[in-house]
C-alpha positions in Angstrom: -104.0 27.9 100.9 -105.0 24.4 100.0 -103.7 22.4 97.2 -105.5 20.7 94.7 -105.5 16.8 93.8 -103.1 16.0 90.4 -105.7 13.6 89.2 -109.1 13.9 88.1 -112.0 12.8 90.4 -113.3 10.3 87.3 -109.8 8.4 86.4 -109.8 8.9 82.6 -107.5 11.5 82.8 -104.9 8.5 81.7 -106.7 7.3 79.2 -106.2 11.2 77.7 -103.1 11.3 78.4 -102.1 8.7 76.4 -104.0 9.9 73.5 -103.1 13.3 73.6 -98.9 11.7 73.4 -100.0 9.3 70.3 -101.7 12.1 68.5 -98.8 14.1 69.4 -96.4 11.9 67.9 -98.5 11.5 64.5 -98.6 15.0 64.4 -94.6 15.1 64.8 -94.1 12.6 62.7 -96.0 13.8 59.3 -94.5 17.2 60.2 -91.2 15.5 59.9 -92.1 13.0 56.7 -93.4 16.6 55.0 -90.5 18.3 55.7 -88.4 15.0 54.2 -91.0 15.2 50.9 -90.0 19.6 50.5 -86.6 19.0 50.8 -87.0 15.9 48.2 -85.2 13.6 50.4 -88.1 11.1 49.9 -90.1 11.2 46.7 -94.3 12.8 47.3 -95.5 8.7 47.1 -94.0 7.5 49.8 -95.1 10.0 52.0 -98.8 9.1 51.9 -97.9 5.5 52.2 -96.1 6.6 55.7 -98.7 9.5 56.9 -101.1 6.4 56.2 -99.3 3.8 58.3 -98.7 6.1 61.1 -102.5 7.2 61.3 -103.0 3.5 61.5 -100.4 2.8 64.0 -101.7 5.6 66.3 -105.5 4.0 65.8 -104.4 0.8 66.8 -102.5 2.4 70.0 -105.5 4.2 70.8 -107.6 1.7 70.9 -105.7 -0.9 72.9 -104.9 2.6 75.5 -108.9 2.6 75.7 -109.3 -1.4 75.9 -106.6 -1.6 78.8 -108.4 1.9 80.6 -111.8 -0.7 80.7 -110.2 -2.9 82.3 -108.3 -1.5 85.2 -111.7 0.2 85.6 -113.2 -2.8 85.7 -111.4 -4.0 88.0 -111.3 -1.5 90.4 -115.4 -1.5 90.9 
């Protein structure tokens, strides 16, 4: 029986790692700010304003995840 390799033959299976785990956390975190708005720990408002600032947040991540991926790759060649 032979084994197979862990990673991928092309190298961007980091890059989706990393944005599978931030969209992951978004997800968890408007779950948790939705569940804090049913149970009216925080009032309806404030839960856009933070929904809006984590979709940011996780853009921002993203995009430096996919900036630092070019690189390495970069340099590898």
């Amino acid at each position: 029986m032979t084994e197979e390799p862990d990673s991928a033959p092309n190298g961007t299976s980091g890059l989706a790692g990393v944005v599978k785990l931030v969209t992951a956390s978004v997800i968890l975190l408007v779950a948790g700010l939705a569940v804090l708005v049913v149970l009216d720990i925080i009032p309806g408002d404030v839960f856009g304003d933070f929904a809006k600032k984590a979709v940011l947040i996780a853009s921002i991540f993203v995009l430096a995840s996919a900036a630092i991926a070019l690189l390495i790759r970069r340099g590898k060649s």
